[in-house]
N, C-alpha and C positions, 0 to 999 in steps of 0.2 A: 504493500500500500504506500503511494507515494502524498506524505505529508509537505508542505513549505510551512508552515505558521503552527506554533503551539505556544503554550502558557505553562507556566511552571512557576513552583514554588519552591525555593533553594534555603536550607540552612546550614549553615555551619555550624560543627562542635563545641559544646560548652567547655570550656576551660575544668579540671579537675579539681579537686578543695582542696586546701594544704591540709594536713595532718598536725595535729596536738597530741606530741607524744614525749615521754620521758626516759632519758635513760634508766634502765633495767637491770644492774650487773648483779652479781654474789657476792664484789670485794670493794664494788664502788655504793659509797650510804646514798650522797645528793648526787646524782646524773643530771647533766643539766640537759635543757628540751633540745629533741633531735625529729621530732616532726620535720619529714619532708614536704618541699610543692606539689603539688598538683600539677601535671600535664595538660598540655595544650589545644585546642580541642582542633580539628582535622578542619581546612578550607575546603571550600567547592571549587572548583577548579574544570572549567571549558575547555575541550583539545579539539582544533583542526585535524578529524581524520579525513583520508583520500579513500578508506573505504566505507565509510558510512556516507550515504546518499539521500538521507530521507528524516523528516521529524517525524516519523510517526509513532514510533515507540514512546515520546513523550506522553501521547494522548494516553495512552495506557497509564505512565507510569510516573504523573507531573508532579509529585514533591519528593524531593532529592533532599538528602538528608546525609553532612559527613560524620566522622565519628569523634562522641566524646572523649575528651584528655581523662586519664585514669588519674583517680586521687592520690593524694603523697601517703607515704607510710613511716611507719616508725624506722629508728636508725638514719636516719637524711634519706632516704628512699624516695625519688621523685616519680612522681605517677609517668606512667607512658603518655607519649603524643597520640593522641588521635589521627588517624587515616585521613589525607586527603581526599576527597571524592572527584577523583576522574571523568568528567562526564563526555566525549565523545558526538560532538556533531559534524554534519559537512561542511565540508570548504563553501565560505559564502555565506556563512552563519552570520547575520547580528543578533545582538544581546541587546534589548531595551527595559527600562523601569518606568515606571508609571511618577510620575512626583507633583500630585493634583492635575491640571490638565495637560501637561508638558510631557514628552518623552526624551526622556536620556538616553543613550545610545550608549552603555557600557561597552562595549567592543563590538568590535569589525574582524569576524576571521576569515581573512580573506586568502592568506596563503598555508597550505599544507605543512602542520605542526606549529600552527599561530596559537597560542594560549594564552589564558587571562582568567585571573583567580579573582571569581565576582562577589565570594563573601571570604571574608577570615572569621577563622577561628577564635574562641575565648581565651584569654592568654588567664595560666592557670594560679591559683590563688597562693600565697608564701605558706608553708609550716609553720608552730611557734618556731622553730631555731631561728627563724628573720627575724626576732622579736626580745634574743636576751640581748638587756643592757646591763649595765654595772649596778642600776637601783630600779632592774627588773628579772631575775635572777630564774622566775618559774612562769612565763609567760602562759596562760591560757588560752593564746586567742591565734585563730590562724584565718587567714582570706579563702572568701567564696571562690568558686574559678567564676571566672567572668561569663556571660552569655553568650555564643557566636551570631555571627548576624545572621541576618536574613530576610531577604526579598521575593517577592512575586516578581518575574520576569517574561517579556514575552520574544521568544524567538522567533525571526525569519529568516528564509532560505531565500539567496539571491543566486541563482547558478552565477558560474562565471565564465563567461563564451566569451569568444570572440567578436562572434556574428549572431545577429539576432534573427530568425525565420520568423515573418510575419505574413497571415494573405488570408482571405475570406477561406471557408471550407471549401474543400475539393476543389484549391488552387494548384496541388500536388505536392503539399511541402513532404507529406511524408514518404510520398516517393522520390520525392528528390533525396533527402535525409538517407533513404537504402541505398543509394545509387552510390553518392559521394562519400559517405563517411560508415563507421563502423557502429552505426545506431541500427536497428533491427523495431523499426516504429510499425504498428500494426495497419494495411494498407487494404483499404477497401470503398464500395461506391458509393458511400453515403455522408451524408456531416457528421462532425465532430467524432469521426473514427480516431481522432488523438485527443487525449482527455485528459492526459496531465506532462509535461515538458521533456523533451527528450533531447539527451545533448549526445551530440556526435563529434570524434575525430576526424578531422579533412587533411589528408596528406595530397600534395603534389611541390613537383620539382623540389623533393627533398627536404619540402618545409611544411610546417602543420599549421591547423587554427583550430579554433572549438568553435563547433556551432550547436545554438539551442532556438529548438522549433516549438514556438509558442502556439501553442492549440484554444478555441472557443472565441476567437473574434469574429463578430458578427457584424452589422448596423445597426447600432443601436446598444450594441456591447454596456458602456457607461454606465446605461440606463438599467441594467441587468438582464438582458436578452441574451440568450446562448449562455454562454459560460462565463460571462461577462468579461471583466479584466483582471481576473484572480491573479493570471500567470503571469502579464506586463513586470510584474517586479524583476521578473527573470532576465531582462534584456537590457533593464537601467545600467549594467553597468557594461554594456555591449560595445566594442571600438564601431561598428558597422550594423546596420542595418538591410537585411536582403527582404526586398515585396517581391514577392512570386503573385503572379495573377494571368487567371486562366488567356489563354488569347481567343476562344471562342466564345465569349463576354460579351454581351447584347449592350454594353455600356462600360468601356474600357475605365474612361476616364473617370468613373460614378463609382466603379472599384477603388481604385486607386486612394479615390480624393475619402472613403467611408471611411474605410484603414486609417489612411490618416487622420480623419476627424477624429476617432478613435484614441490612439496614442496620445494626443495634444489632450483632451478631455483628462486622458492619465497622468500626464504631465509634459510640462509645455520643452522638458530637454531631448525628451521623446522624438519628436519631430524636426529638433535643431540637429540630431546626429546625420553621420556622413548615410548616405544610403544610394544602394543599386539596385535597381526595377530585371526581375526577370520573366519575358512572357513564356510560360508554359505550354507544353502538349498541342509543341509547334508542327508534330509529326501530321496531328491531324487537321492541317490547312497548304495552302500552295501559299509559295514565294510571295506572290502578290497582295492576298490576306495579310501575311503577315508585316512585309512590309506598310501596307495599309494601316494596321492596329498600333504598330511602333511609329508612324507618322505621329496619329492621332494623337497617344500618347504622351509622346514626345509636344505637345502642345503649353499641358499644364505643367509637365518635370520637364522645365526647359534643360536646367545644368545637371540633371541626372543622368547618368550611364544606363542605357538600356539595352539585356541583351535577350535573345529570341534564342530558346532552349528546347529541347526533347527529353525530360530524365531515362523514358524509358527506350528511347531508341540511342541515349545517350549524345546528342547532337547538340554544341555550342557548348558544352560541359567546360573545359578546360578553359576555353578564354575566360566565362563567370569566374572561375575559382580562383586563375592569376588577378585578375581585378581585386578579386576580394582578397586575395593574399597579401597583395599592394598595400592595403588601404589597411588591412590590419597590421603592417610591417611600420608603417607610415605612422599609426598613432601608436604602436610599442613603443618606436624613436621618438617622439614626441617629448619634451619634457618641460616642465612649467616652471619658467625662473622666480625662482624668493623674491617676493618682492622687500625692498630696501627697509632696513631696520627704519626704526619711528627716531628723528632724532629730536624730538620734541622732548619736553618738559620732563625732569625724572619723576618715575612715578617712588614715593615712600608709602613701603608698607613693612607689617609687621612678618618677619620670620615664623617659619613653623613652629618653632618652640615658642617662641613668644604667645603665638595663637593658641597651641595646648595648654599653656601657663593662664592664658586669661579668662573671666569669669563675668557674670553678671545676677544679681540679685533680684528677684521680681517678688511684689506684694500682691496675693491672690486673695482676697477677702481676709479669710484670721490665719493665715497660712504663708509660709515664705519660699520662695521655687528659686533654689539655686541651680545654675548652668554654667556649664562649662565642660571639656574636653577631659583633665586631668581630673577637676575633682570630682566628676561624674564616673571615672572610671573606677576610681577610689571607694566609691558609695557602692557600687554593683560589685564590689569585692567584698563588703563592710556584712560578717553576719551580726546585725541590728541587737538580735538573743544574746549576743556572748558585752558581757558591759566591757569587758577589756579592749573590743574589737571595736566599739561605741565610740569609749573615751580617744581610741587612735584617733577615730574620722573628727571627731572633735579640733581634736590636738592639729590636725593636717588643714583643718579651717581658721584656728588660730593662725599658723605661720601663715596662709598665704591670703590673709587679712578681710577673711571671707566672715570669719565672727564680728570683725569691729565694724562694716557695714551693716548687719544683722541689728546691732546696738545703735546704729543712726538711725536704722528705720524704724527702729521701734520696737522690735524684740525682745520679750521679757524671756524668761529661763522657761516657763510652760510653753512658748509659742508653739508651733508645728512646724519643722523645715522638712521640707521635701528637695530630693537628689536623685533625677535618675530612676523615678520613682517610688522611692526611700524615703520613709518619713521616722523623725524621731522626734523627739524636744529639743530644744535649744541647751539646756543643760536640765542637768540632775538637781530634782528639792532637795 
């Protein structure tokens, strides 16, 4: 079953807990704490494979889920990492998120073995041993492993050709496709006998291209007739465009011009790419016919290439394919110059650490919402239950002067602060 678009749900591994443990011996009285961390929890991780062809095993099987970091253990014993989770799509894959009405575009995998690890994992909580100091001697308190993230994601499959086949039903794309390349498209006398994309190898003169024969354009396509324009994504990122159309067409030009109305409806780069007009199942007309129908045609595609073809008696084959060889050799070489740095005004901003370092306080009715990068991380490590682990997060809001605004705004010791979704008192009665 050939999928292009699917939706997924991806998580990554929670972080492992650190362990609270003491030393144990027979000849040692006080052991001091040897709780080890906690393990990290496993990323989800996307790979460009060159054999996997299809989303459709997502529909099956759309929340992905990698593995938890193993808790710490006594002795400094640090929990195991968690499994990243490999997930395997085709070359051509995008990854998007949703972020209210806008889509992000987390990756583009566009070349074989392109990867991109779309959640990380929970980075795992300390032991008490993180926690003896010189007038803290039996530390009780160890960190949570952290949450791993996680997103709804929705994938699509953009093949990657060269050339894009485009042409009303039974213009002969899919026999052209058996003819020229190593695609095996099923061929018969009716419409839409091609129902979902088929891309083929094209060798000649010892050079190759890809082509992908988009199936269900109709008139009226847009509008949702026929198979509408499901498969158009498949050719966006095409160097060429090939319109095959029958030459025994009651209305040559009324072909041509639908197709394209089409395209441009799907989007307007659609119709600005390079493109060559081939008339089909020239076997069955004389010279004159056809010269006649390439006249015509030749009317509205003044600057376009048009050549007059037979797939199945294989007639004019070779010249179409060196053209199209050209024209896809022509935008391989192509390359787009960097445009000139800005040498305008310096932009000042704050460093990465800077930004994880910084915070902001908000007043939510009787309640206080702190935010920020670091102390937020802090809170979702904090078990709330253990007071020693309490009094830390406390302690870590003192230094980084997250308490003394707390006491501007008004903060009494019963308030409510909330962290990351963490809520405690301000301090202890």
């Amino acid at each position: 079953m050939f999928a292009d678009t699917a939706k997924v749900f991806v998580k990554a591994g929670d972080g492992g807990r650190g362990a609270v443990s003491f030393r144990r011996e027979k000849f040692v009285d006080k052991g001091g704490p040897d709780g080890g961390d906690g393990g990290r929890g496993g990323s989800v991780v996307f790979y460009a494979d060159e054999n996997t062809n299809t989303l459709a095993d997502f529909r099956y099987n759309p929340r992905l889920r990698a593995e938890d970091g193993g808790a710490g253990e006594k002795r400094n014993k640090h929990g195991r990492a968690g499994k990243d989770l490999i997930v395997k799509v085709p070359v051509g894959t995008i990854i998007t998120h949703k972020k209210g009405s806008q889509a992000v575009i987390l990756a583009d995998l566009s070349k074989v073995g392109d990867e991109q690890i779309i959640v990380t994992g929970g980075d795992g909580g300390f032991g008490n041993a993180h926690f003896k100091s010189s007038t803290r001697q039996t530390p009780t308190v160890a960190e949570l492993g952290e949450k791993g993230e996680e997103l709804e994601l929705e994938l699509e499959l953009k093949l990657l050709a060269d050339v894009g086949l485009v042409g009303l039903p039974n213009a002969g794309k899919s026999t052209f496709m058996s003819v020229v390349s190593n695609a095996r498209p099923v061929i018969a006398d009716y419409a839409f006998t091609t129902l979902t994309p088929n891309l083929g190898v094209v060798n000649i003169d010892g050079d190759g291209f890809l082509v992908a024969d988009i199936p269900g354009l109709i008139k009226g396509a847009a509008e949702g007739r026929g198979l509408g324009t499901d498969f158009l994504r498949h050719i966006e990122r095409t160097s060429v465009i090939l319109h095959l159309i029958d030459i025994l067409s009651d209305d040559i030009i009324d072909d041509y011009q639908a197709i394209r109305r089409e395209l441009g409806k799907y989007s307007k780069d659609l119709v600005k790419k390079p493109e060559i007009i081939a008339l089909t199942k020239a076997d069955a007309v004389d010279n004159e016919l056809a010269d006649l129908q390439k006249t015509e045609l030749g009317k509205v595609a003044k600057k376009t290439p048009i050549f007059v073809i037979s797939s199945s008696a294989k007639n004019g084959i070779k010249p179409l394919l060196r053209e199209l060889l050209l024209r896809v050799n022509q935008s391989r070489s192509s390359t787009v110059e960097d445009a000139p740095a800005d040498q305008g005004l310096p932009i000042i901003a704050l460093n990465k650490k800077q930004l994880d370092a910084s915070w902001m306080v908000l007043k939510r009715g009787d309640r206080f919402i702190v935010k920020g990068e670091k102390i937020e991380k802090f809170a979702r490590k904090t078990d709330v239950n253990n007071w020693q682990g309490l009094e830390r997060l406390r302690d870590i809001m003192k230094k980084l002067g997250i308490s003394h605004e707390l006491e501007r705004q008004g903060a009494l010791p019963d308030s409510i602060i909330e962290i990351a979704g963490t809520t405690f008192s301000f301090y202890e009665q």
